[in-house]
C-alpha positions as CSV (number, residue, x, y, z in Angstrom):
1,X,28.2,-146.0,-150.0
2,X,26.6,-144.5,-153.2
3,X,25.3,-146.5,-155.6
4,X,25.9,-146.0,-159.5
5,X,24.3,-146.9,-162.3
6,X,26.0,-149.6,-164.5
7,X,28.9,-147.8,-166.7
8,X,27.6,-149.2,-170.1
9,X,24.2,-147.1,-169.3
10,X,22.3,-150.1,-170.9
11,X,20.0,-152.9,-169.3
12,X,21.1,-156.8,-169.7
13,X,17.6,-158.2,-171.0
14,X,16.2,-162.0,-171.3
15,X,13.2,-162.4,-173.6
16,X,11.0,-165.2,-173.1
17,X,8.1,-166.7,-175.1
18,X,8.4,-163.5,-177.7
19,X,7.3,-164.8,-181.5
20,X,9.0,-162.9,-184.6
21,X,6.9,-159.9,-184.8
22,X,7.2,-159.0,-180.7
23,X,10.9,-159.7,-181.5
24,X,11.2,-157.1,-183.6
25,X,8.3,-154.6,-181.3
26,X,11.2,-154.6,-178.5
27,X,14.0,-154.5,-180.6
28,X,12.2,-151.1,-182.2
29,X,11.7,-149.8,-178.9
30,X,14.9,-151.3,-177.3
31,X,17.6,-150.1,-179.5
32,X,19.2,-147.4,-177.4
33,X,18.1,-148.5,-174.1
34,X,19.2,-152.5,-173.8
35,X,21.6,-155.2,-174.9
36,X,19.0,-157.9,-176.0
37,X,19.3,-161.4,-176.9
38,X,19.5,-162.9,-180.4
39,X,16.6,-165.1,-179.3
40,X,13.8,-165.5,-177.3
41,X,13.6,-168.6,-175.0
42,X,11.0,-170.8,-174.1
43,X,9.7,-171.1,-170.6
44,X,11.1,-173.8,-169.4
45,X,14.7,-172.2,-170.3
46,X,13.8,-169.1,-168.4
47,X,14.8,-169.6,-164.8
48,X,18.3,-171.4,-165.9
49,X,19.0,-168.4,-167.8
50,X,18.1,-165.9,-165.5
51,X,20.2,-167.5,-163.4
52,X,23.1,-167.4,-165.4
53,X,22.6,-164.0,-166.8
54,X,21.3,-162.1,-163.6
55,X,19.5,-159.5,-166.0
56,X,18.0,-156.3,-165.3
57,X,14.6,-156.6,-166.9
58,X,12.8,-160.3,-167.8
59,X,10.3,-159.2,-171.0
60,X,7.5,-161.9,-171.5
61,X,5.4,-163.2,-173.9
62,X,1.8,-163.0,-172.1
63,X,-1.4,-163.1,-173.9
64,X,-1.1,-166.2,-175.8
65,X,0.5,-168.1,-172.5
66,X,-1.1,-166.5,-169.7
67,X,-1.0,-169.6,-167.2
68,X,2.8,-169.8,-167.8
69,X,3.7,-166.3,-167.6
70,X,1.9,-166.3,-164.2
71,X,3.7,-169.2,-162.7
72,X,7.6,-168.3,-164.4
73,X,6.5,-164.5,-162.5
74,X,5.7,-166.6,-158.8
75,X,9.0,-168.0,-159.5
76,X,11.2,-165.4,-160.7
77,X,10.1,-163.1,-157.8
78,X,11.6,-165.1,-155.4
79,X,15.2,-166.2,-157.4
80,X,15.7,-163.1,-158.7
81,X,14.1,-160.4,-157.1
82,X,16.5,-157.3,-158.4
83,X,15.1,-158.3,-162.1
84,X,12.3,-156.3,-163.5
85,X,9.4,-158.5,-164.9
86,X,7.5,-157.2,-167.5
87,X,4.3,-159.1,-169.2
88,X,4.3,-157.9,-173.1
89,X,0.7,-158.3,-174.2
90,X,-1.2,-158.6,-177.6
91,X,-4.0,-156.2,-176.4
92,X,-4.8,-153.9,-173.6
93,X,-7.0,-156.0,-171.3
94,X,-7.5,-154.2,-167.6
95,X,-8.0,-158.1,-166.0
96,X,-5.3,-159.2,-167.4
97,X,-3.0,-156.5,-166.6
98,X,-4.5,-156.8,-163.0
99,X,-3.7,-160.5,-162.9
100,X,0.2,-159.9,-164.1
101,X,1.2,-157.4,-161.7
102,X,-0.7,-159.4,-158.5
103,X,1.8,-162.5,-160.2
104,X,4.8,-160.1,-159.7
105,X,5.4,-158.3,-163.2
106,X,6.5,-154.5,-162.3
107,X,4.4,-153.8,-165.4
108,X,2.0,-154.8,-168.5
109,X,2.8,-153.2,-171.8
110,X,1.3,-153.4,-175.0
111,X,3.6,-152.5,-178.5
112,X,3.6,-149.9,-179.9
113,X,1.6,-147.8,-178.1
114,X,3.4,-148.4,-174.5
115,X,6.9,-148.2,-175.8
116,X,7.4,-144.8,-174.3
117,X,6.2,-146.4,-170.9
118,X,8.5,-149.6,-171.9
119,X,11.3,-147.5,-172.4
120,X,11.6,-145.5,-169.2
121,X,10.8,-149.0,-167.1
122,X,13.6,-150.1,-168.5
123,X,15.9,-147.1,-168.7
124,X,15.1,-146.7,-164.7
125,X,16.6,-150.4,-163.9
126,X,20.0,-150.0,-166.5
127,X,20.6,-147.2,-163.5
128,X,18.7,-148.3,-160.6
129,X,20.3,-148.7,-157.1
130,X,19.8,-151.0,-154.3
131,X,18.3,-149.5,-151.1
132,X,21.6,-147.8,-149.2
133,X,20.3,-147.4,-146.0
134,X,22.0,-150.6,-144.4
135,X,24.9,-149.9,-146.0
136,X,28.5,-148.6,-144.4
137,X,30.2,-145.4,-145.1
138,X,32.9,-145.9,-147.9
139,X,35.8,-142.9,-147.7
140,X,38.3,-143.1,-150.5
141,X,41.5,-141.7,-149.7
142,X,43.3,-140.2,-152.4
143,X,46.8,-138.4,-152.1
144,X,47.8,-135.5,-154.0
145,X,50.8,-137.3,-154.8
146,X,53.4,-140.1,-154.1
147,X,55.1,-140.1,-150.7
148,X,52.4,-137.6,-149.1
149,X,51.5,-140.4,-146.4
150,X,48.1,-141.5,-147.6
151,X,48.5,-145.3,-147.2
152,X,50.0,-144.4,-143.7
153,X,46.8,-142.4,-142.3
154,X,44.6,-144.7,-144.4
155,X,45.9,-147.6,-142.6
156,X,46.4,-145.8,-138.7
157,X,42.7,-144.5,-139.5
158,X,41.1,-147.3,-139.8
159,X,42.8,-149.3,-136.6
160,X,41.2,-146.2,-134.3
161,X,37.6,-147.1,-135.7
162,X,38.2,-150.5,-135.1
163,X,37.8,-150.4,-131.8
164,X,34.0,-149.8,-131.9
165,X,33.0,-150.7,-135.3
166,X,33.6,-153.3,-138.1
167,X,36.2,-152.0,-140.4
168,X,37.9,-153.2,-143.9
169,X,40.9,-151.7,-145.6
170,X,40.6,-152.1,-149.1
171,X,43.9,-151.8,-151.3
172,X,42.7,-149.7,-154.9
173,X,46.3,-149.0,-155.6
174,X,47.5,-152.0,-158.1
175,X,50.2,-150.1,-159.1
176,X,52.3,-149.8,-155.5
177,X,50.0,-151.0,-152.8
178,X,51.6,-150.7,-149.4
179,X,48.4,-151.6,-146.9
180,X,49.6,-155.3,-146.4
181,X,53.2,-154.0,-145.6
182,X,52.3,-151.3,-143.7
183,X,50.1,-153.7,-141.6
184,X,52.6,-156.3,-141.1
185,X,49.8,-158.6,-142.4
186,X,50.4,-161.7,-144.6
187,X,47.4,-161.8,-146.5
188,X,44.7,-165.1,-147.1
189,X,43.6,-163.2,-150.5
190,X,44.2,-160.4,-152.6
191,X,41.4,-158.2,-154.3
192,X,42.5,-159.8,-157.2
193,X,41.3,-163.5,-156.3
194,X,37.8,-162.2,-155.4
195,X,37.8,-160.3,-158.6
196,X,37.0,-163.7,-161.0
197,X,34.3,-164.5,-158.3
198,X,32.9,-161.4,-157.8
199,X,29.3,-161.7,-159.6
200,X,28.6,-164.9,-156.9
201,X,30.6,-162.8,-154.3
202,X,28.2,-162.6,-150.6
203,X,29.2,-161.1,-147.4
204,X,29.8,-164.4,-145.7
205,X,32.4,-165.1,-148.7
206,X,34.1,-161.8,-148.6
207,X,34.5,-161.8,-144.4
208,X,36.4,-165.4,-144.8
209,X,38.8,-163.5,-147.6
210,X,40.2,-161.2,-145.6
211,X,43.0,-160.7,-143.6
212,X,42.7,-159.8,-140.2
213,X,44.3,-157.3,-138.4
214,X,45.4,-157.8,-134.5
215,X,43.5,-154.3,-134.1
216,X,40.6,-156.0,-135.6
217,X,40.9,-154.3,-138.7
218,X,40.2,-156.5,-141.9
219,X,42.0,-156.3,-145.2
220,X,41.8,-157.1,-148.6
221,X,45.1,-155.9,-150.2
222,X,46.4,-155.7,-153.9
223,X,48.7,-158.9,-155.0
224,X,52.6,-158.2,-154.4
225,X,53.2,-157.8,-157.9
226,X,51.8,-155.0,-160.5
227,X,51.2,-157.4,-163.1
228,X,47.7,-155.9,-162.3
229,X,48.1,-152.4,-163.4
230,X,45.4,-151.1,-165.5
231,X,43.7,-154.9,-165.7
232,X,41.1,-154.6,-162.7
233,X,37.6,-154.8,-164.5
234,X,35.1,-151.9,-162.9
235,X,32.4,-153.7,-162.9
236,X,33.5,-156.6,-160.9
237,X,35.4,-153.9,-158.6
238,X,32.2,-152.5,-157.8
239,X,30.5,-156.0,-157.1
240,X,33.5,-156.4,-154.3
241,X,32.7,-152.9,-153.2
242,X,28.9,-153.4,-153.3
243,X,29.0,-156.7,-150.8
244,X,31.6,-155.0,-148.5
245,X,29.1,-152.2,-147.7
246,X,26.6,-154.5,-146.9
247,X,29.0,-156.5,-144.4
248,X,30.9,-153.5,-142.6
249,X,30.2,-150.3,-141.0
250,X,33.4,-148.4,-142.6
251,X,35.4,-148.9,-145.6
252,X,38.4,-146.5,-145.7
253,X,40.1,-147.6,-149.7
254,X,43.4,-146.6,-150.0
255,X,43.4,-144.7,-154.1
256,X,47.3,-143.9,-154.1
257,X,48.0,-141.5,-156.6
258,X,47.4,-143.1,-160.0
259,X,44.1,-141.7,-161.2
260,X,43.0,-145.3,-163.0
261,X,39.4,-146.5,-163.4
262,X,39.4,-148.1,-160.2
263,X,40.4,-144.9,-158.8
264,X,37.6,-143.4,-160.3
265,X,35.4,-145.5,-159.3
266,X,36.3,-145.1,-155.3
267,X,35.6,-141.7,-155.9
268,X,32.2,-141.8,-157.2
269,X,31.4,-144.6,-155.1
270,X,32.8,-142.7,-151.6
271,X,30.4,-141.1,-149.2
272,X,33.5,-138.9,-148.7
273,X,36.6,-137.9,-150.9
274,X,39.8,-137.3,-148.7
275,X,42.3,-135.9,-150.4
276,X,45.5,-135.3,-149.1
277,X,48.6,-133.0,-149.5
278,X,51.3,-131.7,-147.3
279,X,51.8,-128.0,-147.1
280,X,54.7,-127.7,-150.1
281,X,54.4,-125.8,-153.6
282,X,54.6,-129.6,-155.5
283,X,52.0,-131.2,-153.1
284,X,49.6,-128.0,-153.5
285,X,49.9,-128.1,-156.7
286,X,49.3,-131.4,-157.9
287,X,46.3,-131.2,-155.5
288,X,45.1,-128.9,-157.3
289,X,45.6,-131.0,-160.5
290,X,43.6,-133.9,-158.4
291,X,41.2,-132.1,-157.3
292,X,39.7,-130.7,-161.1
293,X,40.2,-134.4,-162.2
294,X,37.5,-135.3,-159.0
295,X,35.0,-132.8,-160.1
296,X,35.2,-134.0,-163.7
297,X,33.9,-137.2,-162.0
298,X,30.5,-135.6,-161.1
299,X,31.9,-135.9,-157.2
300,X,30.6,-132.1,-155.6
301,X,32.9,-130.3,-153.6
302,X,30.3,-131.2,-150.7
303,X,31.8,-134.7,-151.0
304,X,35.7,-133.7,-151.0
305,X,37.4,-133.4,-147.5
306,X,40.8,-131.9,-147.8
307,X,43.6,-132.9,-145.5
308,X,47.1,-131.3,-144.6
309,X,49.7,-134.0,-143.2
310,X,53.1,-133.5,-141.9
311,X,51.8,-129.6,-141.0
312,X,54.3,-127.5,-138.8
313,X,54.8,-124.1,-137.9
314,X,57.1,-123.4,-140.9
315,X,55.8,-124.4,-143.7
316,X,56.3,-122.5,-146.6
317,X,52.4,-123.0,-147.7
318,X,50.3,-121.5,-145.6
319,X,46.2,-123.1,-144.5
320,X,45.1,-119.7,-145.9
321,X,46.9,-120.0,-148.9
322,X,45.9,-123.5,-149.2
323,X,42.3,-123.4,-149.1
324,X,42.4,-119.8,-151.9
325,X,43.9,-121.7,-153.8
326,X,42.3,-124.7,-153.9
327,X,38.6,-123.4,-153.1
328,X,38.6,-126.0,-150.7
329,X,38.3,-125.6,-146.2
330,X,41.3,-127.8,-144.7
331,X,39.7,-130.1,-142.3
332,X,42.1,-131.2,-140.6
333,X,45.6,-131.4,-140.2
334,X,48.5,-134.1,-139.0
335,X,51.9,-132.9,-137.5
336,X,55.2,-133.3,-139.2
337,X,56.3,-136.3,-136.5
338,X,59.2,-138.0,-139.1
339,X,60.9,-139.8,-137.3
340,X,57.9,-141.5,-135.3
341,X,55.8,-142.4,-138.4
342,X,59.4,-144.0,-139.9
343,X,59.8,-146.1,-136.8
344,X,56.2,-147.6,-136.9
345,X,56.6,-148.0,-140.9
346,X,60.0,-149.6,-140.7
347,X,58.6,-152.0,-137.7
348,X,55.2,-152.5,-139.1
349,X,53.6,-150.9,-136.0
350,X,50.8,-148.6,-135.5
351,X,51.7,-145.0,-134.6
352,X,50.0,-145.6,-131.6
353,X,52.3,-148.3,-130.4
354,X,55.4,-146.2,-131.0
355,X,54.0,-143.2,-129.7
356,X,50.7,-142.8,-128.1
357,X,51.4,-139.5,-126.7
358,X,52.7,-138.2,-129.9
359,X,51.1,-135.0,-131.9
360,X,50.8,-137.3,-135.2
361,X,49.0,-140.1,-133.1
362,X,46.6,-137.1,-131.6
363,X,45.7,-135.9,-134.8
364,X,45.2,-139.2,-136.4
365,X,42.4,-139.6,-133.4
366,X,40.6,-136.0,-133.8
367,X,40.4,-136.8,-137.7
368,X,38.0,-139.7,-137.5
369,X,36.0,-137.9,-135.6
370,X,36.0,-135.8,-138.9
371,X,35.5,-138.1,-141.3
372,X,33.0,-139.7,-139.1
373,X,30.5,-136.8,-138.3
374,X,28.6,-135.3,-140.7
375,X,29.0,-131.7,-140.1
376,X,33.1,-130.9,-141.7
377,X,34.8,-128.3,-139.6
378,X,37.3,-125.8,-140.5
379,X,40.5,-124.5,-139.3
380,X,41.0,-120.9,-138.9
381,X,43.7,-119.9,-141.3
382,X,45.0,-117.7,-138.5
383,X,46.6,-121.4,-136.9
384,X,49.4,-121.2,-138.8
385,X,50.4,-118.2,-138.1
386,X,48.6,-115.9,-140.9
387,X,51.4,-116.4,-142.9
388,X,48.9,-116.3,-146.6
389,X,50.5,-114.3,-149.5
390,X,46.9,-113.4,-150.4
391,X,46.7,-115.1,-153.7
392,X,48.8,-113.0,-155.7
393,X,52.0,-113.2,-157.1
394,X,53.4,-116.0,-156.9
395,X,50.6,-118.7,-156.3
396,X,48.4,-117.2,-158.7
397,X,51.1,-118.1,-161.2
398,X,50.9,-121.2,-159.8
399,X,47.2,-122.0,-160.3
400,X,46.5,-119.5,-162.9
């Protein structure tokens, strides 16, 4: 999973033990860069409200209560170590600076002259990111448009990884959410009831939320209705996402269609970017539409893996044609198999239970091993029978 900066691009402060005139030092030097208190707090009021507030950055008074500052720093350290500590001091005094930062404070400013030093500290922890490298591999999965079958390979996806890895499919469509359904799952909890929680939300908490899958598979759908739509607040979506990398190896999210901020947010978030279309002038196009509104997120073509479902030999869109248009290598595709994906939609089955043998259900296999690897392949526009127009005419009407 990536981590992103908050969306607000400011730091949540707590001020404690400031007096008038350092009050109005941080608030100088502040302005831009942090959402500060009315009031500093006294001492004993700090660990209660750093409790409460989980800020980014803890500014404290030091010089004229340096035994205090010391012991709130031994403290804070250990309850809140994701919040910056910074000692505010009266006078540059190298012992004193020594002592703070051996107590725990990141750093020792003095105002005015240290504001620029102030400013950054702060500035780095309104966008700072916790350490990724235990975390799983989020892959947002986004169709081109409705009925293109992107809760259906979302869903069969993630029951192949299951087998050897810990896997959660998350529901991001609160519009028309199908994973539940599609699952045959009845589920303990939606996203939605985690949402109110999701600031005190732990791994532990999350893992007893789900829904379980008989593939192993957890899930976390939307609520049946779409009294939802539009509601979901980002910041607590990313919280839920946040702990769900920390407590599972893969997180496939199932975006739909509707480009909303949660949608947006997958898509920043996502190691990977799957978007997917089936091989028809509407479907192509509308890609095409999705794709410039991903890129307008600040999510690099590296990051975009472009599917084809419900390929065959006659499609009127050729892979060629395609990836021209688009600027974009097909990675894979998934054969047109209607009438077994409608059995195992209708019956709530895997495609694998209705048809193990089947092209869709070999397809479905060879892309996770796509989505899984690091190095993205590439299908030879030659497959489908060369049939590209060569980007004139007609399609570069269509794309301008």
């Amino acid at each position: 999973m990536r981590n992103l900066g908050k969306s607000g691009g400011a730091a949540n402060v707590v001020l404690v033990g400031l007096d008038n005139e350092a009050m109005g030092q941080v608030r100088e030097t502040l302005a831009a860069e942090a959402v500060l208190p009315n009031a500093s707090i006294g001492f004993g009021d700090a660990l209660e409200m750093v409790r409460q507030d989980k800020p980014d950055v803890v500014i404290v008074g030091y010089s004229d209560a340096m035994d205090a500052s010391i012991e709130l720093a031994t403290v804070l350290t250990k309850e809140c170590p994701g919040a910056a500590l910074i000692a505010l001091a009266d006078r540059s005094d190298a012992q004193a600076i020594l002592q703070a930062v051996r107590a725990g404070y990141k750093d020792c400013v003095v105002l005015p002259q240290d504001a620029g030093r102030l400013r950054e500290v702060v500035k780095q922890q309104a966008y700072s990111t916790d350490d990724d490298e235990d975390k799983g591999t989020v892959i947002a999965m986004l169709g081109a448009k409705g009925g293109v079958g992107t809760s259906v390979l979302t869903t069969n996806l993630c029951t192949e990884l299951a087998a050897i890895h810990t896997v959660l499919c998350l529901d991001f469509d609160f519009g028309m959410g199908d994973v539940a359904s599609l699952l045959d799952i009845k589920p303990r909890d939606t996203i939605a009831d985690l949402l109110p929680r999701a600031d005190r939300l732990d791994e532990r908490a999350l893992t007893a939320s789900v829904a379980v899958h008989k593939s192993k598979v957890h899930v976390l759908p939307v609520p049946e209705g779409i009294s939802m739509v539009g509601e979901a607040n980002v910041e607590e979506l990313y919280a839920v996402l946040n702990v769900a990398a920390k407590a599972y190896h893969y997180i496939f999210i199932d975006c739909g269609t509707y480009m909303d901020e949660a949608v947006s947010l997958a898509c920043q978030a996502a190691d990977s970017v799957v978007l997917v279309t089936t091989p028809d002038v509407t479907s192509v196009r509308d890609a095409f539409r999705r794709l410039r509104l991903i890129q307008a997120m600040d999510v690099p073509k590296e990051r975009i893996r472009l599917v084809v479902n419900r390929q065959h030999k006659n499609a009127f869109v050729s892979l060629a044609d395609i990836k021209q248009n688009l600027g974009l290598p097909v990675v894979a595709t998934v054969a047109d198999d209607a009438r077994t994906v409608e059995q195992a939609v209708n019956e709530g089955k895997l495609i694998r239970e209705v048809n193990r043998k089947s092209d869709v259900s070999r397809d479905i296999s060879e892309l996770v091993a796509v989505l899984t690897e690091d190095a993205v392949g590439e299908f030879n526009p030659e497959d489908d029978g060369g049939k590209s127009s060569g980007g004139g005419g007609f399609f570069s009407r269509l794309f301008g």
